[in-house]
PyMOL Python script that loads the backbone (N, CA, C, O; Angstrom):
from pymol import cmd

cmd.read_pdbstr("""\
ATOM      1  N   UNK A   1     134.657 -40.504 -15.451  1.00  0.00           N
ATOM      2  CA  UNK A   1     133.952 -41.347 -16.386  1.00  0.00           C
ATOM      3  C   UNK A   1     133.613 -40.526 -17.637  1.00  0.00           C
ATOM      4  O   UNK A   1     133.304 -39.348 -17.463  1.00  0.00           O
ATOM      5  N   UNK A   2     133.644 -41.116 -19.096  1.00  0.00           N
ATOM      6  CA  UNK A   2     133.606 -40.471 -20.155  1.00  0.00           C
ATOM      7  C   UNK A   2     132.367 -41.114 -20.515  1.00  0.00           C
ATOM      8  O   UNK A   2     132.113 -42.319 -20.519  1.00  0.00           O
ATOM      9  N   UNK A   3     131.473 -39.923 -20.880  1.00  0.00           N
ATOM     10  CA  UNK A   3     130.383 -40.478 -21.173  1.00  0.00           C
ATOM     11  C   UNK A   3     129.813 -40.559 -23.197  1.00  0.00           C
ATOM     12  O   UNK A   3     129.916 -39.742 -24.112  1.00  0.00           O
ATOM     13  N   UNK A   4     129.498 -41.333 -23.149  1.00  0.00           N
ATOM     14  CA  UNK A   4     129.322 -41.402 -24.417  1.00  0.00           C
ATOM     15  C   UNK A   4     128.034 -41.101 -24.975  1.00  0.00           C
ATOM     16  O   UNK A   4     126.958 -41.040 -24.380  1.00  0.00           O
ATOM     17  N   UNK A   5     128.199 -40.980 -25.795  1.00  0.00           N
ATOM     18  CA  UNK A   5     126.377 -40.539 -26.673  1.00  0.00           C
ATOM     19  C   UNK A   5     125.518 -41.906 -27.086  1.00  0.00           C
ATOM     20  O   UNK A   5     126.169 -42.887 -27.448  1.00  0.00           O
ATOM     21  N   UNK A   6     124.446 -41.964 -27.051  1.00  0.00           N
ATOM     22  CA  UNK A   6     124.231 -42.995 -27.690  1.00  0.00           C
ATOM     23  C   UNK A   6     123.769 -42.876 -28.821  1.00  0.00           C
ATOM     24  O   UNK A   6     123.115 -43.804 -29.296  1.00  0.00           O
ATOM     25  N   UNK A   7     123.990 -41.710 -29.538  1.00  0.00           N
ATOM     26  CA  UNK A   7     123.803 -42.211 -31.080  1.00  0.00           C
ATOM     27  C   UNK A   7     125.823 -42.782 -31.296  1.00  0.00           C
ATOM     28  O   UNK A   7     126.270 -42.496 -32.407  1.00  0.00           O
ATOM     29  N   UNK A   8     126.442 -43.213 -30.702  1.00  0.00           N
ATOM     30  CA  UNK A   8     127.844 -43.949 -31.061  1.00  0.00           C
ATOM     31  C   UNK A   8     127.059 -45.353 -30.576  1.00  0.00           C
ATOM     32  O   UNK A   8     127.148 -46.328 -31.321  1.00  0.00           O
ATOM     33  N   UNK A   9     126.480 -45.434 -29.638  1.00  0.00           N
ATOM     34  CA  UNK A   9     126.222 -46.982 -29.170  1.00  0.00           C
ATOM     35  C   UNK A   9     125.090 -47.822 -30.717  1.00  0.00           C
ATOM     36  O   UNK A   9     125.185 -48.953 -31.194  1.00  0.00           O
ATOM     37  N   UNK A  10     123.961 -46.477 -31.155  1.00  0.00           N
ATOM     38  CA  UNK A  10     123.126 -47.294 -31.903  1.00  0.00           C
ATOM     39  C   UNK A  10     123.761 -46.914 -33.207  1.00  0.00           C
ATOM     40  O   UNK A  10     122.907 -47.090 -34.075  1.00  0.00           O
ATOM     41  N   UNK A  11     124.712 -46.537 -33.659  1.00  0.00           N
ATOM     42  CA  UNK A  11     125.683 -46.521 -35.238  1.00  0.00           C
ATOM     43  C   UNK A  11     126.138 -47.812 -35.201  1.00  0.00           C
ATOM     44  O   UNK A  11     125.968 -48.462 -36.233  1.00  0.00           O
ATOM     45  N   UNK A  12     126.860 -48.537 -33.950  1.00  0.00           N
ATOM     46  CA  UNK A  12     127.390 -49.558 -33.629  1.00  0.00           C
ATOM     47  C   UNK A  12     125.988 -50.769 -33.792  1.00  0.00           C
ATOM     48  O   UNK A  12     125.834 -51.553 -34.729  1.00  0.00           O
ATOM     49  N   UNK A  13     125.463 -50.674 -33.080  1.00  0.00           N
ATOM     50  CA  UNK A  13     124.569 -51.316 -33.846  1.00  0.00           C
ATOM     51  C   UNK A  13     123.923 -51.847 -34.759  1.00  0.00           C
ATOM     52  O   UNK A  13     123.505 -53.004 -34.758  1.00  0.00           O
ATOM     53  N   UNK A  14     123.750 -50.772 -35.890  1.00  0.00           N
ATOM     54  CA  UNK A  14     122.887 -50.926 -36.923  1.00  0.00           C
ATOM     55  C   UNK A  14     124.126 -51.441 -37.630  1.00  0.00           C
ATOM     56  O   UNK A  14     123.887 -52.226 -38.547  1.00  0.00           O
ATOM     57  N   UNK A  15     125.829 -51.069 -37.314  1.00  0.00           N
ATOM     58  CA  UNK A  15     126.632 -51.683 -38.167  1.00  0.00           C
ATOM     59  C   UNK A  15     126.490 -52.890 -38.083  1.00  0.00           C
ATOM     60  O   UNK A  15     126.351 -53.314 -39.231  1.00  0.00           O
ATOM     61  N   UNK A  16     126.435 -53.876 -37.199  1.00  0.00           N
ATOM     62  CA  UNK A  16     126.132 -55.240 -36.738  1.00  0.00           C
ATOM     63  C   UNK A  16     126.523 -55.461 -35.454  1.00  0.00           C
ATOM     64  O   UNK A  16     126.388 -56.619 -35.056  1.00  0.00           O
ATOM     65  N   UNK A  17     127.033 -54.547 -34.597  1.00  0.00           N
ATOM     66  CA  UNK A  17     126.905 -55.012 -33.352  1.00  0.00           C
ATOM     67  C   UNK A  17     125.975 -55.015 -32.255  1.00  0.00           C
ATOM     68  O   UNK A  17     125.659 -54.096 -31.500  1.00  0.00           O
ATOM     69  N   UNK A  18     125.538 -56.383 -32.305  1.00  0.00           N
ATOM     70  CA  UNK A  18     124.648 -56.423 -31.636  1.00  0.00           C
ATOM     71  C   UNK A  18     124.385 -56.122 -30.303  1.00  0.00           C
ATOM     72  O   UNK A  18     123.299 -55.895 -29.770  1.00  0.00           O
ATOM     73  N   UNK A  19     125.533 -56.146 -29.814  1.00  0.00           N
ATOM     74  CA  UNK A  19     126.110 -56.544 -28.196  1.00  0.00           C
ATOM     75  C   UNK A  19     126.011 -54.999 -27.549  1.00  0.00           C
ATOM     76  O   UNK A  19     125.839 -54.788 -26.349  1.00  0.00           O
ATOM     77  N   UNK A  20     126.160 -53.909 -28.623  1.00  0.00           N
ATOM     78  CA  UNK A  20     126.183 -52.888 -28.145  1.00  0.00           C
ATOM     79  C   UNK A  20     124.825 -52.440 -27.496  1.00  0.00           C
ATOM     80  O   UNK A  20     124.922 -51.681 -26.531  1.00  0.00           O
ATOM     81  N   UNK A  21     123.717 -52.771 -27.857  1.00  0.00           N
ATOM     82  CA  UNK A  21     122.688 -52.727 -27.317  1.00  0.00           C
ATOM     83  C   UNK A  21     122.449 -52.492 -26.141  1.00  0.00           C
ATOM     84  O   UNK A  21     121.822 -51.562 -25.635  1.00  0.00           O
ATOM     85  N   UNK A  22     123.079 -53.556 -25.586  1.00  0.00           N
ATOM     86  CA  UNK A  22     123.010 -53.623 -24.269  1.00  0.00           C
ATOM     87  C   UNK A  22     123.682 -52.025 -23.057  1.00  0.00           C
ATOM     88  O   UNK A  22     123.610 -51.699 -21.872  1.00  0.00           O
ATOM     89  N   UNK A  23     124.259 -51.518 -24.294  1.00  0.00           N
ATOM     90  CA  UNK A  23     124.584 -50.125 -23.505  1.00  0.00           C
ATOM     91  C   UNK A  23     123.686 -49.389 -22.971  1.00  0.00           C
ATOM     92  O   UNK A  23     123.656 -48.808 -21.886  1.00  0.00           O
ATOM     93  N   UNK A  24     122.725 -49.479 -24.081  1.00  0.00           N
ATOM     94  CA  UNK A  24     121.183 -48.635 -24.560  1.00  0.00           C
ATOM     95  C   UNK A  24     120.342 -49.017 -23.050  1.00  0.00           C
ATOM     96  O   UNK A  24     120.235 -48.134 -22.199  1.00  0.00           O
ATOM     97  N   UNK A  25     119.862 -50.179 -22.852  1.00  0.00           N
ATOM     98  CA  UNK A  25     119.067 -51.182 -21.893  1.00  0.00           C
ATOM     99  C   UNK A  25     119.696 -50.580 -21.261  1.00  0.00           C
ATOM    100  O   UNK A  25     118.950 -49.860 -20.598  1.00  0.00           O
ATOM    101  N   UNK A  26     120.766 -50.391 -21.007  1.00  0.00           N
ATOM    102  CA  UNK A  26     121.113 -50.462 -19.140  1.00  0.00           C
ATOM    103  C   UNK A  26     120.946 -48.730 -18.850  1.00  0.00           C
ATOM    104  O   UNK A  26     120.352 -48.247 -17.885  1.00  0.00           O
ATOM    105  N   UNK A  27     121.552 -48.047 -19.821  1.00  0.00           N
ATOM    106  CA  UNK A  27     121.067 -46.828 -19.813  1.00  0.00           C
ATOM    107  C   UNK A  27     119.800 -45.765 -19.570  1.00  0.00           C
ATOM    108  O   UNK A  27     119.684 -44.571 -19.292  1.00  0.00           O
ATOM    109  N   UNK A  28     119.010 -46.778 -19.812  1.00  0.00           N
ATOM    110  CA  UNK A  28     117.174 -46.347 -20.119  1.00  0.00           C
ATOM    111  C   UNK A  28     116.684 -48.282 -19.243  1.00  0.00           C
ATOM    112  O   UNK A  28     116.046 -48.907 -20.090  1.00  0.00           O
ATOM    113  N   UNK A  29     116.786 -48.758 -18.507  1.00  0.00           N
ATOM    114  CA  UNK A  29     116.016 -49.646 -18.273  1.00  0.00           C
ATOM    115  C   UNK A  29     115.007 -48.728 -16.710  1.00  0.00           C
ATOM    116  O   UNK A  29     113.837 -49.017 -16.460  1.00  0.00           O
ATOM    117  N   UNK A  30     115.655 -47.881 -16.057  1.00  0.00           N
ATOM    118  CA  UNK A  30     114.860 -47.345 -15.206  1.00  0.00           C
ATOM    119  C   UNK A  30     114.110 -46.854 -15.553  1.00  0.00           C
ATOM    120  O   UNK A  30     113.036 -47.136 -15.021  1.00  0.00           O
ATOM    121  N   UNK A  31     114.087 -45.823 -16.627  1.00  0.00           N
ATOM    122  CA  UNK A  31     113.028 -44.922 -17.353  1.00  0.00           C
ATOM    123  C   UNK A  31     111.867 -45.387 -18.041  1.00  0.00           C
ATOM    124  O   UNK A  31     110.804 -44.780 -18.167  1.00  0.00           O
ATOM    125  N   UNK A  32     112.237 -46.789 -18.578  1.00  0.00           N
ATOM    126  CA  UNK A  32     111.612 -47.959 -19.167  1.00  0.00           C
ATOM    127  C   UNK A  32     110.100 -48.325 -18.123  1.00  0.00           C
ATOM    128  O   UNK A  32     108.889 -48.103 -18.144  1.00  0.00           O
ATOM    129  N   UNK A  33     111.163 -49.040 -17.237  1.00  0.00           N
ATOM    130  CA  UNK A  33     110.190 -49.571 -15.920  1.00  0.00           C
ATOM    131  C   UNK A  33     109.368 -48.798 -15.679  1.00  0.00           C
ATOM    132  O   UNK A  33     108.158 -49.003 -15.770  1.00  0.00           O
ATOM    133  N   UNK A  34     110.203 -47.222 -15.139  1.00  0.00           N
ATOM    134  CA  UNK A  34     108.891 -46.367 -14.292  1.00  0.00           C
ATOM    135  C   UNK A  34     107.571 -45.781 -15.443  1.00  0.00           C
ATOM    136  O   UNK A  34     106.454 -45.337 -15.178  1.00  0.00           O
ATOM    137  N   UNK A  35     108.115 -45.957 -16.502  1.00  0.00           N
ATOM    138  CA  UNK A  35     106.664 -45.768 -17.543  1.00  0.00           C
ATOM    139  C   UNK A  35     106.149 -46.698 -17.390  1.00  0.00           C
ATOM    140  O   UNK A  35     105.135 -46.514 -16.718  1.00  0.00           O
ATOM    141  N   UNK A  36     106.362 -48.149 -17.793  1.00  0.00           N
ATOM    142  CA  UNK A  36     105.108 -48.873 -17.407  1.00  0.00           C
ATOM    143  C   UNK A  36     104.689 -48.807 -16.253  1.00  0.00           C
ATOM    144  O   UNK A  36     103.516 -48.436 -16.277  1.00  0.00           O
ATOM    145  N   UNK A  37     105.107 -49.005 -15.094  1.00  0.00           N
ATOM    146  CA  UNK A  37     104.485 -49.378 -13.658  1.00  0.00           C
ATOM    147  C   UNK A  37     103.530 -48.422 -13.815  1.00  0.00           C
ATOM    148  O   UNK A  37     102.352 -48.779 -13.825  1.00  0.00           O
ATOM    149  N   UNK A  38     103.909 -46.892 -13.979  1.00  0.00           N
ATOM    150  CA  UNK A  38     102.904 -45.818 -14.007  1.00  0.00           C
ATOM    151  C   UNK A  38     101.575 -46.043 -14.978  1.00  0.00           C
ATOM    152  O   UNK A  38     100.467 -45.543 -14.783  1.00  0.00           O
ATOM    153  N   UNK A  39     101.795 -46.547 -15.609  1.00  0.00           N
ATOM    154  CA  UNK A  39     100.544 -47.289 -16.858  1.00  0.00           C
ATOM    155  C   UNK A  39      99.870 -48.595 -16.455  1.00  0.00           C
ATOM    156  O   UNK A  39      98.652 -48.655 -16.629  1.00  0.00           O
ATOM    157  N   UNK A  40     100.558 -49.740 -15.893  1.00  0.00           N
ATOM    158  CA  UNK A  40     100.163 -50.747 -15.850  1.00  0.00           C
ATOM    159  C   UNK A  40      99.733 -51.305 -14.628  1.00  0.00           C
ATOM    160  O   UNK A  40      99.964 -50.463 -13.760  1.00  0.00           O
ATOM    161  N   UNK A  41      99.204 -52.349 -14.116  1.00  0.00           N
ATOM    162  CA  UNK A  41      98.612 -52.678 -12.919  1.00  0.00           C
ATOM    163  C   UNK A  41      99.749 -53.430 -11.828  1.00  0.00           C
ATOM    164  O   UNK A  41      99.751 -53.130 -10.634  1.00  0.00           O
ATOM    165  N   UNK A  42     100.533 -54.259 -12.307  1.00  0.00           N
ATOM    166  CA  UNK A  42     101.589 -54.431 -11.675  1.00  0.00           C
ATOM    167  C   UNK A  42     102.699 -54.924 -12.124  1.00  0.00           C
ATOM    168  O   UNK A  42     102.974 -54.634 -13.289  1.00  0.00           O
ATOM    169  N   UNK A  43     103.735 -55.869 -11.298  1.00  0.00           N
ATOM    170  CA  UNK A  43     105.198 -55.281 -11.280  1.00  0.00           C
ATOM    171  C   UNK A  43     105.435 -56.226 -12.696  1.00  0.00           C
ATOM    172  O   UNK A  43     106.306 -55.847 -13.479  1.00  0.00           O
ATOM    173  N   UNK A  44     104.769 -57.267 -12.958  1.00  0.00           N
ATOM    174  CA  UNK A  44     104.963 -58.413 -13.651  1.00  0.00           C
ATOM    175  C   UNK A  44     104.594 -57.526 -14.756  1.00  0.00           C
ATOM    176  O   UNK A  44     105.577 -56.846 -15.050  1.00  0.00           O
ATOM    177  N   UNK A  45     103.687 -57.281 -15.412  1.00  0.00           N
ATOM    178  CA  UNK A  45     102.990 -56.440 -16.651  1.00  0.00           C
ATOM    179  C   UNK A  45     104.225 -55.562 -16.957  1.00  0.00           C
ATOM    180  O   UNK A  45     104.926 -55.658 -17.964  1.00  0.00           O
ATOM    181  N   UNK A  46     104.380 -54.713 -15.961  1.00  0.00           N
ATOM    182  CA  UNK A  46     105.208 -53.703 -16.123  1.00  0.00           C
ATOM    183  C   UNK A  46     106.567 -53.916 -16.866  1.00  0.00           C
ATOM    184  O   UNK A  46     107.002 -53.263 -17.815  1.00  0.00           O
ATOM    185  N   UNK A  47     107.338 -55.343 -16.000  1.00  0.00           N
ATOM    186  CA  UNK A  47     108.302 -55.766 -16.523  1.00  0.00           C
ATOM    187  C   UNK A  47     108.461 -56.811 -17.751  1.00  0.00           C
ATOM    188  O   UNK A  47     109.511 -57.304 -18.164  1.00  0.00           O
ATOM    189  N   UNK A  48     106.720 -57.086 -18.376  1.00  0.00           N
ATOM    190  CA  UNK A  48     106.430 -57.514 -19.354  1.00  0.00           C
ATOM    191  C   UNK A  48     106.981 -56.278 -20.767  1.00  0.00           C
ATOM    192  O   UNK A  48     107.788 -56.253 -21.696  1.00  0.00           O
ATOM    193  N   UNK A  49     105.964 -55.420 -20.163  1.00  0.00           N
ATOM    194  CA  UNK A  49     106.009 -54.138 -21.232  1.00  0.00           C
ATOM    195  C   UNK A  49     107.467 -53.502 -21.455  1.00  0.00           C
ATOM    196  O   UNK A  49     107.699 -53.085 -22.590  1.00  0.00           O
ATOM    197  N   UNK A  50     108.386 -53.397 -20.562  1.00  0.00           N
ATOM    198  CA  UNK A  50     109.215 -52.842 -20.490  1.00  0.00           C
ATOM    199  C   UNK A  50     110.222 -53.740 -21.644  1.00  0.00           C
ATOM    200  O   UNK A  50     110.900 -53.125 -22.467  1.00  0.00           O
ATOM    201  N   UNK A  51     110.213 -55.519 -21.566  1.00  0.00           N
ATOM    202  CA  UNK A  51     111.096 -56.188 -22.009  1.00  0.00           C
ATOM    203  C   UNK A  51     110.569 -55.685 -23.575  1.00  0.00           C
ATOM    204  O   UNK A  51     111.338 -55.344 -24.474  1.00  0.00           O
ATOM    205  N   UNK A  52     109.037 -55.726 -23.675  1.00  0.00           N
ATOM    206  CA  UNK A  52     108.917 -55.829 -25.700  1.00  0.00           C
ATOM    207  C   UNK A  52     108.751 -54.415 -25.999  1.00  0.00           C
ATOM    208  O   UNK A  52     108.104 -54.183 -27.020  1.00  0.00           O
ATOM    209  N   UNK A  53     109.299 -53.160 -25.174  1.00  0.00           N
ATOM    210  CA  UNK A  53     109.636 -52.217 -25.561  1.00  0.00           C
ATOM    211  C   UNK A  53     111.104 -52.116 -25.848  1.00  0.00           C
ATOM    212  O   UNK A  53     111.369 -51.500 -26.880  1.00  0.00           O
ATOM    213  N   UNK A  54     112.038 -52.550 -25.214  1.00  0.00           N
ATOM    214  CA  UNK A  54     113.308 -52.641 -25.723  1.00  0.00           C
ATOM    215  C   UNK A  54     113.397 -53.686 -27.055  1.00  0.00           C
ATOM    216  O   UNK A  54     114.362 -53.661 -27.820  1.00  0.00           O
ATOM    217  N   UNK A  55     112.407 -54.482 -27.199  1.00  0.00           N
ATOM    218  CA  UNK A  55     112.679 -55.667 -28.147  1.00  0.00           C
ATOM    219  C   UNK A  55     112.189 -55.075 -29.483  1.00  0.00           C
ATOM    220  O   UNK A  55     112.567 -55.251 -30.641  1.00  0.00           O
ATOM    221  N   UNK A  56     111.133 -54.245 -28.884  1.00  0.00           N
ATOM    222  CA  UNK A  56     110.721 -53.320 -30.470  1.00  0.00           C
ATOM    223  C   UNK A  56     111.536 -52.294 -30.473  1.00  0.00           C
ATOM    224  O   UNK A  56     111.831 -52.284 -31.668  1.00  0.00           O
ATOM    225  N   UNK A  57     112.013 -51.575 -30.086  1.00  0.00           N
ATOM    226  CA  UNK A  57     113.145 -50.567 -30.551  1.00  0.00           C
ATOM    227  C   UNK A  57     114.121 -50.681 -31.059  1.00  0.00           C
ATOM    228  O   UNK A  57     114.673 -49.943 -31.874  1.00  0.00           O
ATOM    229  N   UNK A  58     114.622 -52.203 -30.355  1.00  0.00           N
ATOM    230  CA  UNK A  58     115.819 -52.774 -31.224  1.00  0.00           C
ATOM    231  C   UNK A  58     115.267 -53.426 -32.449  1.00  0.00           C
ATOM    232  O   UNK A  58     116.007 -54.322 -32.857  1.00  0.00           O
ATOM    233  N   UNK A  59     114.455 -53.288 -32.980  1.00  0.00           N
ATOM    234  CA  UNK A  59     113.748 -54.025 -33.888  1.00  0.00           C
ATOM    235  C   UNK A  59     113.523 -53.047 -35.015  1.00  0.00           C
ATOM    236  O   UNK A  59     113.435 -53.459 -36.171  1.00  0.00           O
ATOM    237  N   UNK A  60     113.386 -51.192 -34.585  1.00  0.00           N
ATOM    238  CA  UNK A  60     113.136 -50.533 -35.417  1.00  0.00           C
ATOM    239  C   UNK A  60     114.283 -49.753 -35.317  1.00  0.00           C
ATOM    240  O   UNK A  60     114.436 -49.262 -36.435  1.00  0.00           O
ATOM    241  N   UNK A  61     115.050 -49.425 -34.677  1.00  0.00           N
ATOM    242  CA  UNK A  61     116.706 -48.978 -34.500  1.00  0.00           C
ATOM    243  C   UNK A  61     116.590 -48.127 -35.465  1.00  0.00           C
ATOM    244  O   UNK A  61     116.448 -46.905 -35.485  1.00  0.00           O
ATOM    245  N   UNK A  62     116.700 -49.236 -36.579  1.00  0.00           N
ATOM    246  CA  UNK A  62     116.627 -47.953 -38.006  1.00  0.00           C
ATOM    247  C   UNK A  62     115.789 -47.326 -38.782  1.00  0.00           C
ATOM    248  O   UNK A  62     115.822 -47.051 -39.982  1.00  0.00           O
ATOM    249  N   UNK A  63     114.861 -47.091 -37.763  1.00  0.00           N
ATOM    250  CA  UNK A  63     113.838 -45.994 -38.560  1.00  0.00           C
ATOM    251  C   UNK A  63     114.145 -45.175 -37.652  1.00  0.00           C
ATOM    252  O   UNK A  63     113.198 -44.389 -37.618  1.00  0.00           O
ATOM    253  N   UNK A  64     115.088 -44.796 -36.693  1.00  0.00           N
ATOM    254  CA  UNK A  64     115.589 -43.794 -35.675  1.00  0.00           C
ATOM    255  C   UNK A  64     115.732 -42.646 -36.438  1.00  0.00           C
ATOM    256  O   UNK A  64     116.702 -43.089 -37.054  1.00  0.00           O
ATOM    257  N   UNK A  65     115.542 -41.259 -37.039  1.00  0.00           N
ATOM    258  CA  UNK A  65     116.178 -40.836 -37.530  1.00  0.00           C
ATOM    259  C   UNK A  65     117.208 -39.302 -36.741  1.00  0.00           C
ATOM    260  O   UNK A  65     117.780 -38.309 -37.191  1.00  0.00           O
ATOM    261  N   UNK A  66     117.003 -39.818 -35.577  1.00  0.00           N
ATOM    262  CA  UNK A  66     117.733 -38.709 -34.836  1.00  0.00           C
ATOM    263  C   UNK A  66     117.081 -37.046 -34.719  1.00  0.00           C
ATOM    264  O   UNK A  66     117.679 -35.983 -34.554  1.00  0.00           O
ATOM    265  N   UNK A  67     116.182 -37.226 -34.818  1.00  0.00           N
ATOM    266  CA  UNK A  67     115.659 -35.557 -34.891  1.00  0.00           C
ATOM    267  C   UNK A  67     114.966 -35.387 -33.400  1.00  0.00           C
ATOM    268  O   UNK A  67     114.513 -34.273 -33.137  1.00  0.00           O
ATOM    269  N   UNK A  68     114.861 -36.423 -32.424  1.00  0.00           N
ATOM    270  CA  UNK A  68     114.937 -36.037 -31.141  1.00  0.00           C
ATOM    271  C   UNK A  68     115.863 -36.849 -30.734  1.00  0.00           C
ATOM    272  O   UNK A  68     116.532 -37.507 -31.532  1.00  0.00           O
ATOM    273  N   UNK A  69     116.070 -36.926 -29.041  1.00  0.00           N
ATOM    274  CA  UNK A  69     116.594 -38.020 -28.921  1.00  0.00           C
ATOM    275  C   UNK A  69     116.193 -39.146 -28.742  1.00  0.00           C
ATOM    276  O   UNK A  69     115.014 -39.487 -28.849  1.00  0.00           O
ATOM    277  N   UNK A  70     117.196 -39.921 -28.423  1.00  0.00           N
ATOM    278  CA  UNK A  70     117.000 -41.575 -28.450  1.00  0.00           C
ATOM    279  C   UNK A  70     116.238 -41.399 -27.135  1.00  0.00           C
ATOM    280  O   UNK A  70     115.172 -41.956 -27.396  1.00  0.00           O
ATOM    281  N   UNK A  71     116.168 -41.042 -26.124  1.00  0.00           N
ATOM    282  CA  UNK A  71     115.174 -41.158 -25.034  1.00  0.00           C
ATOM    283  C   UNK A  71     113.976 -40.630 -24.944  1.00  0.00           C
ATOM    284  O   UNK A  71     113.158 -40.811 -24.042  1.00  0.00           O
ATOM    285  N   UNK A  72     113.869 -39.945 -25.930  1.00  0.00           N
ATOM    286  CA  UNK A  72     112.056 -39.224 -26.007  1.00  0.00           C
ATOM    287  C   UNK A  72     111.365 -40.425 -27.116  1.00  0.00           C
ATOM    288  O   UNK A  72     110.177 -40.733 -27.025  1.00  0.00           O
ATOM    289  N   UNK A  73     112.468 -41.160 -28.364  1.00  0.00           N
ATOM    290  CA  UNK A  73     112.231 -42.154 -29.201  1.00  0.00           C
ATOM    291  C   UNK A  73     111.619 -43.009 -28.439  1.00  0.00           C
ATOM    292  O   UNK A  73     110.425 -43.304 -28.477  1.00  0.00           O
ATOM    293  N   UNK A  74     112.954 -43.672 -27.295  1.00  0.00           N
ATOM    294  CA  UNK A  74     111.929 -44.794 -27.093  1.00  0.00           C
ATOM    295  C   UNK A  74     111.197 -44.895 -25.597  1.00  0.00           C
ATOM    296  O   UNK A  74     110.985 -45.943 -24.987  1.00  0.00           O
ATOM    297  N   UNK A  75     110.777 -43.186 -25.044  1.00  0.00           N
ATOM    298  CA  UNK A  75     109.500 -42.959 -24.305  1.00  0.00           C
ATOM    299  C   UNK A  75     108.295 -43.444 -25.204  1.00  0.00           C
ATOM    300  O   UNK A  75     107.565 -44.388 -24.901  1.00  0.00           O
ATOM    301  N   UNK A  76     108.178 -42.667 -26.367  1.00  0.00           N
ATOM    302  CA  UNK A  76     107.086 -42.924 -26.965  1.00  0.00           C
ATOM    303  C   UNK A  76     106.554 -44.342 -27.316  1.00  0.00           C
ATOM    304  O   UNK A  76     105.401 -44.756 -27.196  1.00  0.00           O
ATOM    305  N   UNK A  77     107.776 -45.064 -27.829  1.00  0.00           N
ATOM    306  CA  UNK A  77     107.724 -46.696 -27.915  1.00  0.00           C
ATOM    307  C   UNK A  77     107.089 -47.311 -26.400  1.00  0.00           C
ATOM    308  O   UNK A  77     105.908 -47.641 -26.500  1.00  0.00           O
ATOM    309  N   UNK A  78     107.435 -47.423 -25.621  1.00  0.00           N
ATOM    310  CA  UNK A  78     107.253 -47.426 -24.356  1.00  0.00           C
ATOM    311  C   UNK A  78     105.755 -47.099 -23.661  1.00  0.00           C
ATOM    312  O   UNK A  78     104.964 -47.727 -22.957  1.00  0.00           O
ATOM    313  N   UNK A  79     105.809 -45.955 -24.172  1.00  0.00           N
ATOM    314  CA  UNK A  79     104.497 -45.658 -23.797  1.00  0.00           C
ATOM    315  C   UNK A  79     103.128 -46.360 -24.344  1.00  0.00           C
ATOM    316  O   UNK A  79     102.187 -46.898 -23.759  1.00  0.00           O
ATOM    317  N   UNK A  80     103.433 -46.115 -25.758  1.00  0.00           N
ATOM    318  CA  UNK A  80     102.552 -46.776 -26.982  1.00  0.00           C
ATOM    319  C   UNK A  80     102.184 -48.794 -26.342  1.00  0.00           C
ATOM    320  O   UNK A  80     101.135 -49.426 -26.471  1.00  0.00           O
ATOM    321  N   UNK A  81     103.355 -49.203 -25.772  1.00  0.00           N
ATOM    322  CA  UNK A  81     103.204 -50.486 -25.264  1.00  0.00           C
ATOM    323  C   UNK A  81     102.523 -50.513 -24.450  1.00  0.00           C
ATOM    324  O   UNK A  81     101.454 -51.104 -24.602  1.00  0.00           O
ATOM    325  N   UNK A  82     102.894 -49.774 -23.007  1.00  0.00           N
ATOM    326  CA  UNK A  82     102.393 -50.168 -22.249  1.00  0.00           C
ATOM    327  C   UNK A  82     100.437 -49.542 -22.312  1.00  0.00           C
ATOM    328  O   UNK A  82      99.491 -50.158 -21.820  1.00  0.00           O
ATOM    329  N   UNK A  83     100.369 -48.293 -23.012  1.00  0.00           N
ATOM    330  CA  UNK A  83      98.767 -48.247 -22.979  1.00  0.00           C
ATOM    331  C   UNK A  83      98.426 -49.428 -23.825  1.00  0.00           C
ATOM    332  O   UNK A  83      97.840 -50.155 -23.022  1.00  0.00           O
ATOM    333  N   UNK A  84      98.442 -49.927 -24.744  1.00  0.00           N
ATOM    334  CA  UNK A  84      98.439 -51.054 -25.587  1.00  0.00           C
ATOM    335  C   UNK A  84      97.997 -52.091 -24.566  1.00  0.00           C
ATOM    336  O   UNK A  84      96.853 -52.545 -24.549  1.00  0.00           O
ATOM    337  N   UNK A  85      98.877 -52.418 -23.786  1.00  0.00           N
ATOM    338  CA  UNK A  85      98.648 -53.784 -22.836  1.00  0.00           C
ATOM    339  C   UNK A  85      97.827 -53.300 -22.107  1.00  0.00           C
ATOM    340  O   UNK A  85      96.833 -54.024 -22.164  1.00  0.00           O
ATOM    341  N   UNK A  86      97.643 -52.383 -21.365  1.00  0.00           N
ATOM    342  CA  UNK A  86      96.853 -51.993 -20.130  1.00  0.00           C
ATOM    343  C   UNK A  86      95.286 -52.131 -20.749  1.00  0.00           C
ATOM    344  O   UNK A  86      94.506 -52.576 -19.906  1.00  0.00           O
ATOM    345  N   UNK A  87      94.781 -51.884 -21.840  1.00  0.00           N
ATOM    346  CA  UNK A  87      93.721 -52.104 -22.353  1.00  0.00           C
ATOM    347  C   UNK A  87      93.331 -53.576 -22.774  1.00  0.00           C
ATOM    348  O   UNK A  87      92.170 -53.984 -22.768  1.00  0.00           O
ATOM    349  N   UNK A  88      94.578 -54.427 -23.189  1.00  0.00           N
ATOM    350  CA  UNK A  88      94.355 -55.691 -23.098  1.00  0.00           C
ATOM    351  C   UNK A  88      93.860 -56.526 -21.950  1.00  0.00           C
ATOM    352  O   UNK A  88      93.207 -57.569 -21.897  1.00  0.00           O
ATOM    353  N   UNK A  89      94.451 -55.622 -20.932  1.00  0.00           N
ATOM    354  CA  UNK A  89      94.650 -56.430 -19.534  1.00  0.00           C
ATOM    355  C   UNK A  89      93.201 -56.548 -18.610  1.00  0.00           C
ATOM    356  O   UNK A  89      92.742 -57.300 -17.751  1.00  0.00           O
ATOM    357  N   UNK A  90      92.616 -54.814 -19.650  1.00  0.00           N
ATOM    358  CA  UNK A  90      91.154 -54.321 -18.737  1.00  0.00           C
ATOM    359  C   UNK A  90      89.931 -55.254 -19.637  1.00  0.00           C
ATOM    360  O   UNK A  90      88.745 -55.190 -19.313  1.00  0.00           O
TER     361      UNK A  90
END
""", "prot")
cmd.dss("prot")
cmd.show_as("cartoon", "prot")
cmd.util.cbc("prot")
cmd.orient("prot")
């Protein structure tokens, strides 16, 4: 298996493919999850936070500017959500 980078999946992207996205998600949806669950109270929240963390990343894509990677990028996104909700929730 040839693995690809994903700064090729989010270039593709920001060109207009949208579809490529979905490389990203499937790539990082575990890493996604286990940050919220670890933040949030349960499985529903968790998989709340997790969906409008991918929805805001794809949303800011291009303020990416590559000086870490795309997985510490959108830890922080991720994270930022789910403490966000968890305080809503308390």
């Amino acid at each position: 298996m040839i693995f690809i980078g994903d700064k090729h999946y989010i270039d593709l992207v920001l060109n207009g493919n949208h579809a490529a996205y979905r490389f990203l998600v499937d790539r990082y949806k575990k890493m996604v999850f286990s940050i919220c669950l670890r933040i949030l109270p349960n499985t529903e929240d968790a998989e709340d936070a997790s969906q409008e963390s991918f929805l805001r990343a794809f949303q800011q894509l291009n303020t990416y500017e590559g000086k870490s990677k795309f997985s510490t990028w959108l830890y922080t996104i991720t994270y930022r959500i789910s403490v966000s909700n968890s305080k809503k929730i308390a």
